[in-house]
Steps between C-alpha positions, in 0.01 A plus 500: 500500500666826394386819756537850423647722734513845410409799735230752377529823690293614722314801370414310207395186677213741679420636219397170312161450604446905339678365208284217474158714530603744242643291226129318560295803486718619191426179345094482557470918441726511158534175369189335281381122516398267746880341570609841582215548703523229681905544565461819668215345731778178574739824550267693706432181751887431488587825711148479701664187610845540551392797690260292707773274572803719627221694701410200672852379520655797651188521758609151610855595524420789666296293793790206492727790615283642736498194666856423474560844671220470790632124593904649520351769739353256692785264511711819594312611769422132672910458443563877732362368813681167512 
């Protein structure tokens, strides 16, 4: 299995999902036929969903670290008064 490992930067990684929505607005407003139509809708979902997805991801992160923060205070504090 061959993997790819190349680094997009960051302000264009961000900036995909607004990619995404134009190029499939572009495509449904200025382009004629069904195919092209339909491409910008498949476009249009594509950044609905990868924005969906880091949302949720980064709201789970955000909570795991929480967490991770609230159990080291607590494990600091029971450690001060032994």
């Amino acid at each position: 299995m061959v993997v790819l490992n190349f680094y997009i930067p960051d302000w264009l990684y961000e900036r995909l999902p607004l990619l995404y929505a134009a190029a499939g607005l572009c495509a449904m407003l200025f382009l004629q036929g069904g195919f092209a139509k339909f491409s910008g809708l498949v476009l249009c979902a594509t950044a609905a969903l990868v924005w969906s997805q880091r949302r949720q991801y980064r709201a789970r992160e955000q909570k795991r670290l929480q967490f991770q923060r609230r159990q080291r205070r607590r494990h600091t504090n029971n450690t001060q008064w032994v």
